[in-house]
PyMOL commands that place a pseudoatom at each C-alpha (Angstrom):
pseudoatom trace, name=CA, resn=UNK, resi=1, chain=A, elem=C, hetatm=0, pos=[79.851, 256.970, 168.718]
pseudoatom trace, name=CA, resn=UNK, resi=2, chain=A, elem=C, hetatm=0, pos=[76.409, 255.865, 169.296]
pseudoatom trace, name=CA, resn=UNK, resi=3, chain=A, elem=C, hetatm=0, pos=[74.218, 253.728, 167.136]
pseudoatom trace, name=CA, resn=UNK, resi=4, chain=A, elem=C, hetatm=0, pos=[71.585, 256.178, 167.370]
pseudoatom trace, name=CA, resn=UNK, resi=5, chain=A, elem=C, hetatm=0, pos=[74.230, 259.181, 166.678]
pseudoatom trace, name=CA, resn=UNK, resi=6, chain=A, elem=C, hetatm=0, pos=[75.885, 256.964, 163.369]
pseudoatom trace, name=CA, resn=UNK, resi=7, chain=A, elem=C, hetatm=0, pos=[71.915, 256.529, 162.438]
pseudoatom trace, name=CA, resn=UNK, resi=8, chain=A, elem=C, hetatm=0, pos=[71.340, 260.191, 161.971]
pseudoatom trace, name=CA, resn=UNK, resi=9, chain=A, elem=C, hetatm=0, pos=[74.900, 260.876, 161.026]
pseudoatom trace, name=CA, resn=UNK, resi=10, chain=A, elem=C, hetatm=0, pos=[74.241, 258.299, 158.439]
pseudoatom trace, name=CA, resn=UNK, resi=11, chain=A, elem=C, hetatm=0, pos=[70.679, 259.629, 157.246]
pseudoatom trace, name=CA, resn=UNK, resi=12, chain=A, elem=C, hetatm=0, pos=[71.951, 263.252, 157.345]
pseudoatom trace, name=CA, resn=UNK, resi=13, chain=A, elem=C, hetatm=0, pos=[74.855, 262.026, 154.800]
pseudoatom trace, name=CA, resn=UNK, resi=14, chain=A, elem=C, hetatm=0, pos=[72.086, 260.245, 152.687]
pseudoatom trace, name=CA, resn=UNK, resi=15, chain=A, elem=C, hetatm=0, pos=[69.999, 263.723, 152.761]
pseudoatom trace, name=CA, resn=UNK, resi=16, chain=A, elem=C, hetatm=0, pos=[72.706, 265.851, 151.673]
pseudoatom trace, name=CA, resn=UNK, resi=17, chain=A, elem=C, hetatm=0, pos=[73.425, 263.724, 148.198]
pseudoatom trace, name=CA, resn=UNK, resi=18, chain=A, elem=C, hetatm=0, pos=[69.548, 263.301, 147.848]
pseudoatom trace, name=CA, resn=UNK, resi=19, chain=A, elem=C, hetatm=0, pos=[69.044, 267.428, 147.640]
pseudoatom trace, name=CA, resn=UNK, resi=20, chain=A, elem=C, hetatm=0, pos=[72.078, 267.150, 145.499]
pseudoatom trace, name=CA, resn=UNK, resi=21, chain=A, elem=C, hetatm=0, pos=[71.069, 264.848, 143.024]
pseudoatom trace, name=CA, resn=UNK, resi=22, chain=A, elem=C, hetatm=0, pos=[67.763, 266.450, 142.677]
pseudoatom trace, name=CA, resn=UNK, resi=23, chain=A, elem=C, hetatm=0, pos=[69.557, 269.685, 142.413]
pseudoatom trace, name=CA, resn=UNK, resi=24, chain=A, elem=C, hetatm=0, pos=[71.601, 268.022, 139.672]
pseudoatom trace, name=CA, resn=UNK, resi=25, chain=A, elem=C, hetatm=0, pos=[68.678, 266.685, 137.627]
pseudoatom trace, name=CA, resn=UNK, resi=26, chain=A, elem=C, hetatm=0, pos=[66.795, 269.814, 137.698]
pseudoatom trace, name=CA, resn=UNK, resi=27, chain=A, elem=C, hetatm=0, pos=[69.549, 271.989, 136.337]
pseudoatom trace, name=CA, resn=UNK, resi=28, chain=A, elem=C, hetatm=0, pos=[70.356, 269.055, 134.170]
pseudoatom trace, name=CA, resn=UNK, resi=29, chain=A, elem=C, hetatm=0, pos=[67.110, 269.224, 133.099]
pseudoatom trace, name=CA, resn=UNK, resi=30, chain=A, elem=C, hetatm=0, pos=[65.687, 272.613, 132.835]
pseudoatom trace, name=CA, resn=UNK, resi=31, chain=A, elem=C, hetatm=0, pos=[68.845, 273.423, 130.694]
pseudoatom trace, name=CA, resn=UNK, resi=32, chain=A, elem=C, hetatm=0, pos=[68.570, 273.733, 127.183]
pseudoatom trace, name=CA, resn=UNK, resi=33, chain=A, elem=C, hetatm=0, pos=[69.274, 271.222, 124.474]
pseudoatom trace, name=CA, resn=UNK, resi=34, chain=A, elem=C, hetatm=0, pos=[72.621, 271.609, 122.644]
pseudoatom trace, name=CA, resn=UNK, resi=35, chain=A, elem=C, hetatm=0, pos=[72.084, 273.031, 119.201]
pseudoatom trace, name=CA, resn=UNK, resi=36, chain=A, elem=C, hetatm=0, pos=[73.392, 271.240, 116.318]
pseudoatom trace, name=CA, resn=UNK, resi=37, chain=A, elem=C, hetatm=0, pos=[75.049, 273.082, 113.795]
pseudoatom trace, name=CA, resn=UNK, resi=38, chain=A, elem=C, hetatm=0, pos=[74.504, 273.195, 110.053]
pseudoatom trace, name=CA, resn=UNK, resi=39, chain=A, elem=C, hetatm=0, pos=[77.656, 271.821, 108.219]
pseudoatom trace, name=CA, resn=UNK, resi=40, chain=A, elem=C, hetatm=0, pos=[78.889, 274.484, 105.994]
pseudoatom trace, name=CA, resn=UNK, resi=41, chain=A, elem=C, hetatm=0, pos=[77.668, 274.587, 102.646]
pseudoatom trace, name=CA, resn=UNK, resi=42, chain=A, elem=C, hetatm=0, pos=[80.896, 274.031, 100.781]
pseudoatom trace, name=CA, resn=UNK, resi=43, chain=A, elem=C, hetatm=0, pos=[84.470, 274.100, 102.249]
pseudoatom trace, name=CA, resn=UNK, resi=44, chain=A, elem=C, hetatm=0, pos=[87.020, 276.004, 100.597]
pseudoatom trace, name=CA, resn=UNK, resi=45, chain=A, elem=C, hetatm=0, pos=[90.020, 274.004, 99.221]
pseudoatom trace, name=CA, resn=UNK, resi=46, chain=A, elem=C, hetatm=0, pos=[93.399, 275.279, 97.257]
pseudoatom trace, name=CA, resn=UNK, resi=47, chain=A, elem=C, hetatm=0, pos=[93.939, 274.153, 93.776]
pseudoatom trace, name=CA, resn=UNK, resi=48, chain=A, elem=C, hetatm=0, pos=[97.064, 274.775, 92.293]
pseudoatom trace, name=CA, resn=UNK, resi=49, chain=A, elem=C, hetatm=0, pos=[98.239, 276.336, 89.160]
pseudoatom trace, name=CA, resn=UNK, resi=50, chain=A, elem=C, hetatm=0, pos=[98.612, 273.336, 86.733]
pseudoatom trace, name=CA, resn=UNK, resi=51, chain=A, elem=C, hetatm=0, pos=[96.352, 270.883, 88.352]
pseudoatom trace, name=CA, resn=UNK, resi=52, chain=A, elem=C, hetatm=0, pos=[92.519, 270.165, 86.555]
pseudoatom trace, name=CA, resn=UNK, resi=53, chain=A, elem=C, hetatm=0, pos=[89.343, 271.125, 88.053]
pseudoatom trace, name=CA, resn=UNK, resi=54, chain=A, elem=C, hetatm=0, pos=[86.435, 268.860, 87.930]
pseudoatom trace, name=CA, resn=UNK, resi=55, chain=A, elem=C, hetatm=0, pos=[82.856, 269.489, 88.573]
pseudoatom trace, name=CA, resn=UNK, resi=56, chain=A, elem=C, hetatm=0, pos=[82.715, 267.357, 91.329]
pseudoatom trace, name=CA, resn=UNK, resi=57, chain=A, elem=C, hetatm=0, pos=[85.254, 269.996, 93.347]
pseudoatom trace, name=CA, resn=UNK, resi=58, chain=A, elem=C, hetatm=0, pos=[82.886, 272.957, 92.468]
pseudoatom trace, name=CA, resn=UNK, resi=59, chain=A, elem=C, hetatm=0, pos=[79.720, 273.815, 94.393]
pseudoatom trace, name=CA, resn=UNK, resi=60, chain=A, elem=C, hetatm=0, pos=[76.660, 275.838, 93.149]
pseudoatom trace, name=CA, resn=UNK, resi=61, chain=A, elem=C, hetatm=0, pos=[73.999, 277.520, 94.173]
pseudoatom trace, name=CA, resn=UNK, resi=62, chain=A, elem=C, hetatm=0, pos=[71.267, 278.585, 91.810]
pseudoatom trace, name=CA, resn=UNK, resi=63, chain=A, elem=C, hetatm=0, pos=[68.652, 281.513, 92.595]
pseudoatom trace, name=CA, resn=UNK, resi=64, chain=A, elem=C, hetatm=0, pos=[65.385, 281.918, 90.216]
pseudoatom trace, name=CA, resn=UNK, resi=65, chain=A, elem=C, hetatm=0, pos=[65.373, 285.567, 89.113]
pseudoatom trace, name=CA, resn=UNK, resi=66, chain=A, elem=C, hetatm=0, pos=[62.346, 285.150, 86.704]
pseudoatom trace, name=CA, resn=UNK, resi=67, chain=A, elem=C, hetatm=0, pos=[58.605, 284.601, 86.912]
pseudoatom trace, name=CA, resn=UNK, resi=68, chain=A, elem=C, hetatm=0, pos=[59.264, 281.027, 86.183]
pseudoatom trace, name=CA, resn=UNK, resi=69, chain=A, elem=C, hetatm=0, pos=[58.326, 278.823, 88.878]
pseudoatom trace, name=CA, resn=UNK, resi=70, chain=A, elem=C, hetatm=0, pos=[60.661, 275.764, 89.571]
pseudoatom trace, name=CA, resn=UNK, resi=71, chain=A, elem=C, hetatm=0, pos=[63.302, 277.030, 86.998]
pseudoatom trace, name=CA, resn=UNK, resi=72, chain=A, elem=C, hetatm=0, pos=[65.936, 277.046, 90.018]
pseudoatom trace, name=CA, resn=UNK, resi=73, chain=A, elem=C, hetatm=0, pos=[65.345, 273.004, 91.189]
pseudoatom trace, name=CA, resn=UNK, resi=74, chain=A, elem=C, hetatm=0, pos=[65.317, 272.502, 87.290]
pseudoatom trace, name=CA, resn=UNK, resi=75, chain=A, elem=C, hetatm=0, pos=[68.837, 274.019, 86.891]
pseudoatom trace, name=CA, resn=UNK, resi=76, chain=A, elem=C, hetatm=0, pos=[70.229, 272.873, 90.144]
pseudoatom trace, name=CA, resn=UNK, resi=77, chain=A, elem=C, hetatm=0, pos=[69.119, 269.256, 88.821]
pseudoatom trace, name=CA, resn=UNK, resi=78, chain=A, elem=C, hetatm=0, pos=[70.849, 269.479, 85.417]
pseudoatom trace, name=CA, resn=UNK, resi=79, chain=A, elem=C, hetatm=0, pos=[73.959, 270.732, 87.319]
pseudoatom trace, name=CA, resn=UNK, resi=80, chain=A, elem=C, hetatm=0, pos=[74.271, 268.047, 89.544]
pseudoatom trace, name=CA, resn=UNK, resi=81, chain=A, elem=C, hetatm=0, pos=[73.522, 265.394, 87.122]
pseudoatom trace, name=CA, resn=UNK, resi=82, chain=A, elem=C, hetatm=0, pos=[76.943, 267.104, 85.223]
pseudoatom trace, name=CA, resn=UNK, resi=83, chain=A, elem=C, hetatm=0, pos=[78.569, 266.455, 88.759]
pseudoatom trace, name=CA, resn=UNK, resi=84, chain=A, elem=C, hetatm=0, pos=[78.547, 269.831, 90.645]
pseudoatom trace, name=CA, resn=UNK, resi=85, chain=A, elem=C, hetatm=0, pos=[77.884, 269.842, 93.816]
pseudoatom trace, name=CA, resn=UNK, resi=86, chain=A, elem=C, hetatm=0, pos=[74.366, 270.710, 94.893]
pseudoatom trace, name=CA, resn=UNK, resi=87, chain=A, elem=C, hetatm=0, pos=[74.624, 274.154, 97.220]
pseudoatom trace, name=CA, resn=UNK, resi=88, chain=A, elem=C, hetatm=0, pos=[71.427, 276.254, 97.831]
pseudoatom trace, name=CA, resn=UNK, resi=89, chain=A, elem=C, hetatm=0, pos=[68.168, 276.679, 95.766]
pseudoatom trace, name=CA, resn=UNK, resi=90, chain=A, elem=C, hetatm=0, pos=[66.020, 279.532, 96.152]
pseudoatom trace, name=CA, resn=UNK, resi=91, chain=A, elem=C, hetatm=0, pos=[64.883, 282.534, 94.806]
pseudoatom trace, name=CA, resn=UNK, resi=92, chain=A, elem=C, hetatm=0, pos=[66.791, 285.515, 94.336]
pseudoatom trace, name=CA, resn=UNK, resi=93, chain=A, elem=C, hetatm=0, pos=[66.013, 288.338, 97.344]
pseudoatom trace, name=CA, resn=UNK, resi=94, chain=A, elem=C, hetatm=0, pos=[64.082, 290.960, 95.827]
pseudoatom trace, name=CA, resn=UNK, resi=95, chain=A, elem=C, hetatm=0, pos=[62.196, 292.491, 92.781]
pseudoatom trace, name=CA, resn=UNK, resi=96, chain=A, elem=C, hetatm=0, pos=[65.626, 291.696, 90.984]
pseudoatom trace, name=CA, resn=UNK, resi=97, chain=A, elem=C, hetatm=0, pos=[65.163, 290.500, 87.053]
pseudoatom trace, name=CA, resn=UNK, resi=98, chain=A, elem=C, hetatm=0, pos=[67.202, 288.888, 85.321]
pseudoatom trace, name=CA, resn=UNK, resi=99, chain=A, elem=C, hetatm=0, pos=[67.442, 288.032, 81.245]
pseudoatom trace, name=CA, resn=UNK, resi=100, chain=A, elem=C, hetatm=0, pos=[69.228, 284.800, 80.812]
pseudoatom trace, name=CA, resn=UNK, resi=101, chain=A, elem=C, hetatm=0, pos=[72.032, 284.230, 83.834]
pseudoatom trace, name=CA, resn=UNK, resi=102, chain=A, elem=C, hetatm=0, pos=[73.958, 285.469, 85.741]
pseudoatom trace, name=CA, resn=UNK, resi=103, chain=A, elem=C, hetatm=0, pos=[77.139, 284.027, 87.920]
pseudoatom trace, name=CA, resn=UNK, resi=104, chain=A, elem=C, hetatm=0, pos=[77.907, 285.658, 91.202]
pseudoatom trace, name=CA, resn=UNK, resi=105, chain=A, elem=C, hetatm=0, pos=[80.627, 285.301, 92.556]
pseudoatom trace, name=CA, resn=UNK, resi=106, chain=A, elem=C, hetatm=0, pos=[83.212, 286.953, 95.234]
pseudoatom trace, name=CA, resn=UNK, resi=107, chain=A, elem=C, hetatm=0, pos=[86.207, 286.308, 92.359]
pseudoatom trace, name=CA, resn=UNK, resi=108, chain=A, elem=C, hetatm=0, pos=[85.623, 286.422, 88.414]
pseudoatom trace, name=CA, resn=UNK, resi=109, chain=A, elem=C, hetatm=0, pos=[88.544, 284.987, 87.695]
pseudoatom trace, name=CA, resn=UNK, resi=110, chain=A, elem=C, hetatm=0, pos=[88.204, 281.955, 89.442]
pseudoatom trace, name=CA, resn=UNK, resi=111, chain=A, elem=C, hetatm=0, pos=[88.988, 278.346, 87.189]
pseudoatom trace, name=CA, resn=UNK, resi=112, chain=A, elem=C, hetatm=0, pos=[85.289, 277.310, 89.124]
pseudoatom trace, name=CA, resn=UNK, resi=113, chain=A, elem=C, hetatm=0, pos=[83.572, 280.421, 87.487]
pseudoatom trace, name=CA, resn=UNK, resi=114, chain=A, elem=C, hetatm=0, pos=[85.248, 279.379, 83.910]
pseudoatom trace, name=CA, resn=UNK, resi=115, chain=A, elem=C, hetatm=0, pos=[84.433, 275.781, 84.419]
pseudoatom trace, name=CA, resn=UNK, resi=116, chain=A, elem=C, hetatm=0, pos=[80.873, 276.395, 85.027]
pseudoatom trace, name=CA, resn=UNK, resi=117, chain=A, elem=C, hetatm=0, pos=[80.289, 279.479, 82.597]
pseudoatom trace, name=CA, resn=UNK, resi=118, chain=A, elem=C, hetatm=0, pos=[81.065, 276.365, 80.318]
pseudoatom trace, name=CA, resn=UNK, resi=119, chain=A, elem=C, hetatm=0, pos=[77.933, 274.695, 81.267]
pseudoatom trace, name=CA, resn=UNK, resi=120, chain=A, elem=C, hetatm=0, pos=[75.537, 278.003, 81.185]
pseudoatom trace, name=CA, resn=UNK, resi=121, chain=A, elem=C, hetatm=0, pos=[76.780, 279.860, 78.385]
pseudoatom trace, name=CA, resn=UNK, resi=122, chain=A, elem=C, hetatm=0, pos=[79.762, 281.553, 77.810]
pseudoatom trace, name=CA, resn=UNK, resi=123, chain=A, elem=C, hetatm=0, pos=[78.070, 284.664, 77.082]
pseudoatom trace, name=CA, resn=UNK, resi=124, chain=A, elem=C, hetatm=0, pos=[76.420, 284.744, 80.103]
pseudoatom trace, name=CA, resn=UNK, resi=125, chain=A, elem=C, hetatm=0, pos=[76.956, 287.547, 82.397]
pseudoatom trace, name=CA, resn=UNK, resi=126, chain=A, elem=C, hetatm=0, pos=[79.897, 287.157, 85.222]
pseudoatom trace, name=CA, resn=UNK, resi=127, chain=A, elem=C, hetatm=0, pos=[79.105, 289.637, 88.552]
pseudoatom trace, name=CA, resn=UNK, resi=128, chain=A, elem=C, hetatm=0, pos=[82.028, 289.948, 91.408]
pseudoatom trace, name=CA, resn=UNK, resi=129, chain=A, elem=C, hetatm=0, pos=[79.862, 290.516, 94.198]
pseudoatom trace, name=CA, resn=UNK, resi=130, chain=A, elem=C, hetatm=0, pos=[81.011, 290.752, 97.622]
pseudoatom trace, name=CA, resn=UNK, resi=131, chain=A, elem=C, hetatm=0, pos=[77.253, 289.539, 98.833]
pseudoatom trace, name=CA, resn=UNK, resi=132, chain=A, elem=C, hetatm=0, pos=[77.424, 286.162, 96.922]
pseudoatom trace, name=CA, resn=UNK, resi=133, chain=A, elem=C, hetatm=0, pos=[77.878, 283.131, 99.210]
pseudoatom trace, name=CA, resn=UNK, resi=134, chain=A, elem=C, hetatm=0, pos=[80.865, 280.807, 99.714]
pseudoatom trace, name=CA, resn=UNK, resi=135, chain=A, elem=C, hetatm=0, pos=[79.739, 279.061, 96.617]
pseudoatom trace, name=CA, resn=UNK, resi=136, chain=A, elem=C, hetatm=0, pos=[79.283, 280.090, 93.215]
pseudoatom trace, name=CA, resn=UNK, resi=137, chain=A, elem=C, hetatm=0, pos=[75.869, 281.601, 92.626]
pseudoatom trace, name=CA, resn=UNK, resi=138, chain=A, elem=C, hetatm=0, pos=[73.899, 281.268, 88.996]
pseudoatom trace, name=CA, resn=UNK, resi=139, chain=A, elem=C, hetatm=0, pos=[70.834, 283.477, 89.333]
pseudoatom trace, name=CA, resn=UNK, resi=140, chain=A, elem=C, hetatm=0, pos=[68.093, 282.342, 86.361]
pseudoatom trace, name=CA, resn=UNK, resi=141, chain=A, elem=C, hetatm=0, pos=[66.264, 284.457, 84.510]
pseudoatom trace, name=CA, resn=UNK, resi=142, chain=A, elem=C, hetatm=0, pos=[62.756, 284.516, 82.602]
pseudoatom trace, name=CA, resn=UNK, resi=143, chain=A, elem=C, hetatm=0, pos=[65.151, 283.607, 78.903]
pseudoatom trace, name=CA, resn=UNK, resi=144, chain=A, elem=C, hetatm=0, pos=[67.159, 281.019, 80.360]
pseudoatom trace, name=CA, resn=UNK, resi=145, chain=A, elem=C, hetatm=0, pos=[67.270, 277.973, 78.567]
pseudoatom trace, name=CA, resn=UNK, resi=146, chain=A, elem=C, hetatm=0, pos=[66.157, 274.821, 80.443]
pseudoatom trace, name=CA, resn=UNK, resi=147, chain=A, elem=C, hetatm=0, pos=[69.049, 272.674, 79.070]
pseudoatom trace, name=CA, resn=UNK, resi=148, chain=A, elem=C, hetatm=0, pos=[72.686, 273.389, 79.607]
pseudoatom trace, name=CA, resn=UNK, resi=149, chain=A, elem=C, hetatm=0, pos=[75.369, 273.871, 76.981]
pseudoatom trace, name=CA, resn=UNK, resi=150, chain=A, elem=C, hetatm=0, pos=[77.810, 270.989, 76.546]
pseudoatom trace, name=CA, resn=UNK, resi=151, chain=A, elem=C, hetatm=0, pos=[80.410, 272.090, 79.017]
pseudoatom trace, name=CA, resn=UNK, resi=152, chain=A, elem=C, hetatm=0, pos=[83.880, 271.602, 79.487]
pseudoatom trace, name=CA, resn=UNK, resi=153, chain=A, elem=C, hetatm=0, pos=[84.421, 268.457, 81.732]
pseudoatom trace, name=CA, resn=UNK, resi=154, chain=A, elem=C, hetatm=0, pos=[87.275, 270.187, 83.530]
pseudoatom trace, name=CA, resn=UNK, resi=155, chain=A, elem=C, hetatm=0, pos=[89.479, 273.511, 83.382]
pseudoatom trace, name=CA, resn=UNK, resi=156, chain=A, elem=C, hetatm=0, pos=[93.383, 273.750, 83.588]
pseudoatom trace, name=CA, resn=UNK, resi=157, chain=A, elem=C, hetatm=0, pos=[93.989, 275.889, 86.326]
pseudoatom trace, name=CA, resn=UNK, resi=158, chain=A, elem=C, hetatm=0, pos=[96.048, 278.288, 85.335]
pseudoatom trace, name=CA, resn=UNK, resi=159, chain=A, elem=C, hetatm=0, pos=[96.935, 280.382, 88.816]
pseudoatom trace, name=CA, resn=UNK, resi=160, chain=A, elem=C, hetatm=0, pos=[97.187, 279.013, 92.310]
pseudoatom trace, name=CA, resn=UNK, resi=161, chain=A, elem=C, hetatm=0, pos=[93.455, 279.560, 93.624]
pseudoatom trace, name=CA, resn=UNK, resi=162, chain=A, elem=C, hetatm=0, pos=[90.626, 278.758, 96.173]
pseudoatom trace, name=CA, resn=UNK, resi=163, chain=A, elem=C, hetatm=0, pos=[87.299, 277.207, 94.885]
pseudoatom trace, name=CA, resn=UNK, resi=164, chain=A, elem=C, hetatm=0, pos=[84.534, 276.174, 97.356]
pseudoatom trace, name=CA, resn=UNK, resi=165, chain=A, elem=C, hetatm=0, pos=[83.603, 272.229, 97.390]
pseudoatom trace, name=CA, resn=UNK, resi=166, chain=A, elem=C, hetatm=0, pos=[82.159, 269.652, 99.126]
pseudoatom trace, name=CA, resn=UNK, resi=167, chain=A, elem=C, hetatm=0, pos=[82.936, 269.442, 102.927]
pseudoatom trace, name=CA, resn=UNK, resi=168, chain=A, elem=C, hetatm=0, pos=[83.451, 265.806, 102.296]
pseudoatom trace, name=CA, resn=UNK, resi=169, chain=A, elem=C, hetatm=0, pos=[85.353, 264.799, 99.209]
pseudoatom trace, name=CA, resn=UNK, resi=170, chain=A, elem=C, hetatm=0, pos=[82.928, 261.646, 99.340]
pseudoatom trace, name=CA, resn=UNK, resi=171, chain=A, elem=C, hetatm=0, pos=[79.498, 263.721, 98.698]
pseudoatom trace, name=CA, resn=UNK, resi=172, chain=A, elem=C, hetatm=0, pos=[77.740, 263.985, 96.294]
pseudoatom trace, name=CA, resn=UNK, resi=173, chain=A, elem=C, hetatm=0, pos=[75.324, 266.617, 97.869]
pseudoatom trace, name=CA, resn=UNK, resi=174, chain=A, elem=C, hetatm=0, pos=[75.677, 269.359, 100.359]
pseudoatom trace, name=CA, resn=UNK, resi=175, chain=A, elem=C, hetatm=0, pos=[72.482, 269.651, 102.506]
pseudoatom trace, name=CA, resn=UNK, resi=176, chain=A, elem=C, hetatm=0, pos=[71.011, 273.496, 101.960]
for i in range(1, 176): cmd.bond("trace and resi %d" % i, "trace and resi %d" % (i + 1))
show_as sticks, trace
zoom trace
């Protein structure tokens, strides 16, 4: 072969992974960034009959259902300083009222609902709904009080059951 034929073989090569690159980087480029997912708010975790449940393995949400502003962060606060994991605060969707409290969750009978009807009031209104979220719910209303009750500081567990808890058993918060 030629010098002058191995020149343009050579710069022909050199051209070829030039428009590749390029065509690399652009589609490198013009491609969107990877989303990052939200971590779950709780993770849900067996407990078996005979074992205790703590606060610290129960996460709650809390939704203002009054004309109260704040009441929600107020509750959550008083909640976590009792050692339940911190879920989601808001307000509850709607024109929906609400007396004192209620809990909402997907199974009444659940040693997380018991443990934390403790801390709210026993008398305080327990709603299976199939619309709650993976953790407990405790919607506030305008007669709530702003302290808790002295609740239990954990529940036998009496049946084999699923609570939802922190993702990682070494939080102390869940983001929302």
């Amino acid at each position: 072969m030629s010098p002058s034929a191995r020149t343009a073989a050579t710069l022909a090569t050199l051209v070829v992974l030039l428009v590749g690159g390029v065509a690399w980087g652009f589609s490198a480029m013009t491609e969107p960034f990877p989303q990052s997912e939200d971590p779950p708010l709780c993770e849900e975790k067996e407990v078996t009959a005979g074992s205790m449940l703590n606060p610290t393995e129960v996460t709650v949400s809390v939704l203002n259902a009054s004309n109260r502003e704040g009441l929600a962060g107020r509750t959550m606060s008083l909640l976590v300083e009792e050692g339940f994991v911190r879920g989601g605060v808001g307000n509850v969707p709607g024109d929906v009222r609400v007396r004192r409290a209620e809990i909402h969750t997907t199974d009444r009978d659940s040693p997380a609902v018991q443990l934390l009807r403790s801390w709210v009031g026993s008398k305080v209104k327990i709603v299976e709904d199939p619309n709650a979220g993976p953790a407990i719910e405790v919607w506030v209303g305008d007669r709530f009080s702003d302290d808790l009750r002295k609740g239990a500081r954990n529940v036998a567990v009496e049946e084999d059951a699923v609570v939802c808890g922190p993702s990682d058993p070494t939080a102390t918060e869940t983001p929302l």
